[in-house]
N, C-alpha and C positions, 0 to 999 in steps of 0.2 A: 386512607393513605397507607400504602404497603412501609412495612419497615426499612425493604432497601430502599423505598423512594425515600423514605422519610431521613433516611442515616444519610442518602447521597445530597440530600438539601441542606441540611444541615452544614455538614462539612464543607460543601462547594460553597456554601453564605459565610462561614465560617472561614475558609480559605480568602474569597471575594472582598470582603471585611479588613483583612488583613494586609492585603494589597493595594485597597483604597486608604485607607492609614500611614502605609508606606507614599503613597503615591501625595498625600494631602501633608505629610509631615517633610514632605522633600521639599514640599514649593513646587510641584509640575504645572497646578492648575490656574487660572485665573482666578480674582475673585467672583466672578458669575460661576466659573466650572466648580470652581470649591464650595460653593451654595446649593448648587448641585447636586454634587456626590454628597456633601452633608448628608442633606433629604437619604439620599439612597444608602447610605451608611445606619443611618437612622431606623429603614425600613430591614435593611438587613438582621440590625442588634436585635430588633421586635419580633423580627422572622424566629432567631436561634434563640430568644426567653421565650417563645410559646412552644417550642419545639421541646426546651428544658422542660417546661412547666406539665406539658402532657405526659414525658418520661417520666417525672416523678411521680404523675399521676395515675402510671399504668405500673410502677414500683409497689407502690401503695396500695392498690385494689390487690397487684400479686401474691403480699403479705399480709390481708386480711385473714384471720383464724376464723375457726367453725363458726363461733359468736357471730361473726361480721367487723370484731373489732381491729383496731391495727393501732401499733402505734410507730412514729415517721422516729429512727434513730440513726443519727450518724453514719455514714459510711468509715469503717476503719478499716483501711487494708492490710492484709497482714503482711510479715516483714518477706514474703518471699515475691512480692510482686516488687 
């Protein structure tokens, strides 16, 4: 999978997520429709933690040293972002 596909999945399950939330936390659906979107809610979160899980994974391989070793440290951004 290409990056932009990957970045535009992401965010569009990520946006979709957040809509159905709104929409489940409002009362819009039934309880069959809210059992529903659950499931797809569900399959969304699952979607955007493998999606994390490869990023970090592809973090990780980038900061391997000549060794082969790496080791996983914090992200700290500095104070200009």
């Amino acid at each position: 999978m290409s990056r932009k596909t990957q970045k535009i999945n992401f965010e569009s399950s990520i946006a979709e997520l957040e809509k159905l939330v709104e929409k489940m936390e409002g009362g819009e659906f039934s309880l069959e429709e809210s059992l529903k979107q659950f499931e797809n809610g569900i399959a969304l979160a699952r979607s955007c933690q493998q999606a994390l899980r490869e990023a970090e994974q592809k973090v990780f391989q980038l900061t391997k040293d000549e060794q082969g070793s790496a080791q996983l440290t914090p992200f700290e951004p500095s104070e200009e972002s």
